[in-house]
C-alpha positions in Angstrom: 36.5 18.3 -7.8 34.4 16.1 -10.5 32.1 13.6 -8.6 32.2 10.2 -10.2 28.7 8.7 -10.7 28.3 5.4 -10.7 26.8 3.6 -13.7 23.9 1.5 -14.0 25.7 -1.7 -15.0 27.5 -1.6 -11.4 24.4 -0.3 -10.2 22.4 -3.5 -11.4 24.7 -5.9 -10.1 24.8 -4.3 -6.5 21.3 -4.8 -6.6 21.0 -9.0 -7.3 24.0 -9.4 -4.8 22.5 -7.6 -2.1 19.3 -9.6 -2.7 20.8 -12.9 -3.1 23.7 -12.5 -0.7 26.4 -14.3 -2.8 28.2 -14.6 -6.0 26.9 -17.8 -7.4 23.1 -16.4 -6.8 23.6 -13.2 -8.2 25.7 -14.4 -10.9 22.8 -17.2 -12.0 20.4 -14.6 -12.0 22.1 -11.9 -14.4 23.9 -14.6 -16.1 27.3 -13.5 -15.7 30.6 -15.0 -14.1 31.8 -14.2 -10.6 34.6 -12.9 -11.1 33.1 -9.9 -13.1 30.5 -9.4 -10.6 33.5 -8.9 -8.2 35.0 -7.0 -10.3 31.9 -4.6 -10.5 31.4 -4.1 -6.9 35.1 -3.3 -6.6 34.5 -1.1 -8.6 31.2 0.6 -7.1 33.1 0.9 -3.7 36.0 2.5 -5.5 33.7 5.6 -6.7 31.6 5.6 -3.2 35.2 5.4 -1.4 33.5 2.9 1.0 32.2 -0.8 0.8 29.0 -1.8 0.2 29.2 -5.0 1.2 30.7 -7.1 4.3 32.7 -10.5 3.0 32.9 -14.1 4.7 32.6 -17.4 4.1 28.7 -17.4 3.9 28.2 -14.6 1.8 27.8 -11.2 0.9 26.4 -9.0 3.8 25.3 -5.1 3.2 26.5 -2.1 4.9 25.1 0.5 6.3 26.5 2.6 3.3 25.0 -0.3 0.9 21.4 -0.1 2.4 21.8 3.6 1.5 22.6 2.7 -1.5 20.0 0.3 -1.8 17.3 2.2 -1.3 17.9 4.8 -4.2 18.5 1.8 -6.7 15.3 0.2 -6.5 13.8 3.2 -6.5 16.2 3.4 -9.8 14.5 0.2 -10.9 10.9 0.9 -10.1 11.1 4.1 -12.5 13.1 1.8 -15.3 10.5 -0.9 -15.4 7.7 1.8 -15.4 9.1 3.2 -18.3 9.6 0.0 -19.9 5.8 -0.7 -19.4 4.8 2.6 -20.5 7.3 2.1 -23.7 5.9 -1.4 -25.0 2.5 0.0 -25.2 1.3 -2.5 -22.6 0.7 -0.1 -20.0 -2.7 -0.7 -19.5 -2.7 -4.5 -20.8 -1.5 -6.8 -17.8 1.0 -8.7 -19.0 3.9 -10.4 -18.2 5.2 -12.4 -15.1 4.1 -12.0 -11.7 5.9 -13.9 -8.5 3.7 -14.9 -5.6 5.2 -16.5 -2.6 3.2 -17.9 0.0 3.8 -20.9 2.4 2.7 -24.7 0.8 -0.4 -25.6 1.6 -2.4 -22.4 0.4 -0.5 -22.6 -2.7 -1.0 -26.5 -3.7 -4.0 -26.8 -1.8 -6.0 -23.7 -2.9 -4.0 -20.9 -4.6 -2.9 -23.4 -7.6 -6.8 -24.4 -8.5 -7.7 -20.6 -8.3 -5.3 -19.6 -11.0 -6.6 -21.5 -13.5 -9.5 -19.4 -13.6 -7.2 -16.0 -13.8 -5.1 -17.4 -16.6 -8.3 -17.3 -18.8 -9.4 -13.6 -17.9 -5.5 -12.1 -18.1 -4.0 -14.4 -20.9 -0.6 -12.5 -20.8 0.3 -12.4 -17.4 2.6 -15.6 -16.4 1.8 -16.3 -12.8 5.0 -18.0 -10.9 3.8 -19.7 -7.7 6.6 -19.7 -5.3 6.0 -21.8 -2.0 8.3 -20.9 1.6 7.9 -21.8 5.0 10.2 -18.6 5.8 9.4 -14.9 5.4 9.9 -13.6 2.2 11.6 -10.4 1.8 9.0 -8.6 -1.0 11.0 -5.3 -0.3 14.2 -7.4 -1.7 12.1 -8.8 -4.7 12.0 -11.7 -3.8 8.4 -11.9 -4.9 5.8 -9.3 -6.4 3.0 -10.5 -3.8 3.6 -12.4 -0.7 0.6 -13.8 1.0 0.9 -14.9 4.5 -0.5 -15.6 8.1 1.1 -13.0 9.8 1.6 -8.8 8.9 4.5 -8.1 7.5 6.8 -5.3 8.2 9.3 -3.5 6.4 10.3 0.2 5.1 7.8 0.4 1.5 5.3 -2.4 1.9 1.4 -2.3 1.7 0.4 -4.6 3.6 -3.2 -5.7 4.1 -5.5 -8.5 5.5 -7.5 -10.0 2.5 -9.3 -13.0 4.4 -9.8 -15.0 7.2 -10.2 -18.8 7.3 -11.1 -21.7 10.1 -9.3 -24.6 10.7 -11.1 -27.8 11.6 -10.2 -31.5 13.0 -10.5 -34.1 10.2 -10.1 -37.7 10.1 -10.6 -40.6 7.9 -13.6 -43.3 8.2 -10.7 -45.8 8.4 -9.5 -44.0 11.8 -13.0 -43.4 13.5 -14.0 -47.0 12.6 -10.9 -47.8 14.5 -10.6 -45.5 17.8 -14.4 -43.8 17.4 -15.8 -40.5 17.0 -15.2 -38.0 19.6 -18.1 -36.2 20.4 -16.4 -33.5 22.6 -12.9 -31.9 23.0 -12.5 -33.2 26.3 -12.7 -37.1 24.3 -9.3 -36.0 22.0 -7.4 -36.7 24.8 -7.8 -40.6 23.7 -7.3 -40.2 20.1 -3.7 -39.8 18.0 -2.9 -37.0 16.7 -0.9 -36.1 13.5 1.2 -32.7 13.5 4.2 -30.5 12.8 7.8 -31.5 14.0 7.9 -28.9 16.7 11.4 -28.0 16.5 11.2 -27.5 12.9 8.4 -25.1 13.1 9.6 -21.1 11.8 6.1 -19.7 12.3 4.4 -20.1 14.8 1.0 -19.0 13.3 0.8 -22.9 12.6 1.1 -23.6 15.9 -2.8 -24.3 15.7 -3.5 -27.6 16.7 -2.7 -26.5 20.3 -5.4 -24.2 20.6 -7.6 -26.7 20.0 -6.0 -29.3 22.6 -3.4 -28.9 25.2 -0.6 -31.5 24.6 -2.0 -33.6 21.6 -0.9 -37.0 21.6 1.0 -37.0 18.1 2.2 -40.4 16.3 3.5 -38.9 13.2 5.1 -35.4 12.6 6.2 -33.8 9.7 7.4 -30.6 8.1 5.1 -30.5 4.7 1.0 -30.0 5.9 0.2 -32.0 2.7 2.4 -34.8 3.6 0.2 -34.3 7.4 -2.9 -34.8 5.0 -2.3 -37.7 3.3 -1.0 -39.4 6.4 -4.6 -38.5 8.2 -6.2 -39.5 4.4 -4.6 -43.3 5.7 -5.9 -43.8 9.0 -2.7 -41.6 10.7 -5.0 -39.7 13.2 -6.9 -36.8 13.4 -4.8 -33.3 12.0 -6.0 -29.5 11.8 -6.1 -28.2 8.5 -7.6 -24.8 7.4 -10.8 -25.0 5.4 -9.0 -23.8 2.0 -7.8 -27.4 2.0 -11.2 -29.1 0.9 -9.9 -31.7 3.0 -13.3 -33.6 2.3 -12.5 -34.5 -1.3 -9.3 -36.7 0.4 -12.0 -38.7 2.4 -11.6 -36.4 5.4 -14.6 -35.8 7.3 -14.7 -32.7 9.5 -14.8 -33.4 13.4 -16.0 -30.8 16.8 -16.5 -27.9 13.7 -19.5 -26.3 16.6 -16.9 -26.8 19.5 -13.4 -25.3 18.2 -13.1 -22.3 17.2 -9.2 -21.7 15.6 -9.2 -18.8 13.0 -6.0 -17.3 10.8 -5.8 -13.9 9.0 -4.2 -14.5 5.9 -2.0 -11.2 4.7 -0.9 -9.8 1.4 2.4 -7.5 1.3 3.4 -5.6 -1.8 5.7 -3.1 -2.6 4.7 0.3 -2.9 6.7 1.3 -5.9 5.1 -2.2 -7.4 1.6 -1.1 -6.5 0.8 0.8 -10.0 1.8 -2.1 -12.1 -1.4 -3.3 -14.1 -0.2 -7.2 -13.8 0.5 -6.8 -10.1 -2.9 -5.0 -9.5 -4.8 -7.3 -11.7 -3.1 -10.3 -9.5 -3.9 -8.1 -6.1 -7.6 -7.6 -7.0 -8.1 -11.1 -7.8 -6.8 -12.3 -4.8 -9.0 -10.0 -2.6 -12.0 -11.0 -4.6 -11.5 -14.8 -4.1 -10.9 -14.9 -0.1 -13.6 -12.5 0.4 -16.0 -15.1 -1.7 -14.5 -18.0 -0.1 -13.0 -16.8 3.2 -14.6 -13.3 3.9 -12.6 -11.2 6.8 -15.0 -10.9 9.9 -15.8 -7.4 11.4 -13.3 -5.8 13.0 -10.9 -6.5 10.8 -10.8 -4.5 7.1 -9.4 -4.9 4.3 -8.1 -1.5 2.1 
């Protein structure tokens, strides 16, 4: 009996589906309509003799045959793009893009400035600057390097902690002209407070202006940190903000910093197979050198 092997093209467009979990994603992404990528997996499950993939009306969802089958495609795919690399003579050049997800504020607030500076030192390599306020699934590509304030876990992944910054009170002039300057934590209690929408929050690593005071009044909430910012920057209230934030150069001043003491790990997960690549190590290396100039780790905790 002749076993049927499967070919790369099918191959290929098992991969995007499973990552995006429907049609019209995976079809944007290679390009192609749906009804050949439904063709193609109908196809795939014909020569496995099983599906790969669960249908209904929200998507696409992989079987426990398909995450077999995943596993030994991006393995597939880490080999191809290696070769590819190794082909166009750029192997030890970084070049090309790299996709860094992290959640918003690090990215527009600090991240965005940084990479000005990288762009000069590695010319070729285009950086893509995704922002989330979910997990992103690096083992799923859906990024190269995804920084965060928690560990990630997952089958594949390096996953290290590359800093550590503090998070302070601010407030505007405008406010503390208006409602005065605390001068201890017990005094917040007759201050307002500006802050997440709770039941919007999806990590609760930002969770961080109750550490500093048990039930904040808060007169304006919202989902974006920068939009939190700028509300404080007008005379909203006091908000927490980490330190990568500069929140100074908004006309923030920095409130209690000797009396509250709130600290966050921040995390950067890459795949394993992804590791080698000279852009993704050049971006990797640069990261780590950055937090550790600006926001060292403290002992106890190590980075590789």
């Amino acid at each position: 009996m002749t076993t049927r092997i499967p070919n790369w093209n099918d191959l290929r467009i098992f991969l995007e589906v499973a990552r995006a979990g429907t049609l019209s994603g995976a079809a944007a992404k290679l390009r192609v309509d749906h009804s050949t990528i439904s063709r193609r997996i109908a196809q795939l499950e014909a020569i496995l003799n099983a599906p790969v993939f669960e249908r209904d009306h929200q998507g696409f969802h992989i079987t426990v045959k398909g995450r077999e089958l995943l596993e030994h495609v991006e393995a597939m795919e880490s080999g191809a793009l290696a070769i590819a690399e190794s082909l166009s003579g750029t192997s030890r050049i970084p070049s090309g893009p790299v996709r860094i997800a992290t959640m918003e504020g690090i990215a527009s607030l600090y991240l965005s400035r940084q990479f000005v500076s990288f762009k000069e030192r590695y010319p070729l390599i285009q950086i893509e600057l995704v922002t989330s306020t979910q997990l992103v699934h690096v083992s799923q590509r859906e990024a190269d390097v995804f920084l965060s304030f928690f560990p990630s876990e997952g089958k594949g992944l390096e996953v290290e902690p590359v800093g550590a910054f503090p998070l302070h009170l601010y407030a505007s002039e405008s406010y503390l002209a208006r409602h005065g300057v605390p001068g201890s934590v017990g005094e917040l209690r007759d201050h307002q407070f500006v802050s997440y929408v709770d039941d919007l929050i999806q990590l609760n690593t930002v969770r961080w202006l109750e550490e500093a005071i048990k039930n904040p009044p808060v007169v304006f909430h919202s989902s974006s940190m920068i939009a939190q910012l700028f509300a404080a920057a007008e005379g909203g209230g006091i908000v927490m903000l980490p330190a990568f934030s500069n929140a100074e150069r908004f006309g923030l001043r920095a409130l209690l910093v000797d009396q509250i003491d709130v600290k966050r790990t921040i995390w950067m997960t890459v795949h394993r197979e992804r590791c080698f690549m000279p852009r993704i190590k050049a971006v990797q290396q640069f990261i780590k050198d950055i937090l550790a100039r600006d926001f060292p780790l403290p002992p106890g905790i190590r980075s590789n």
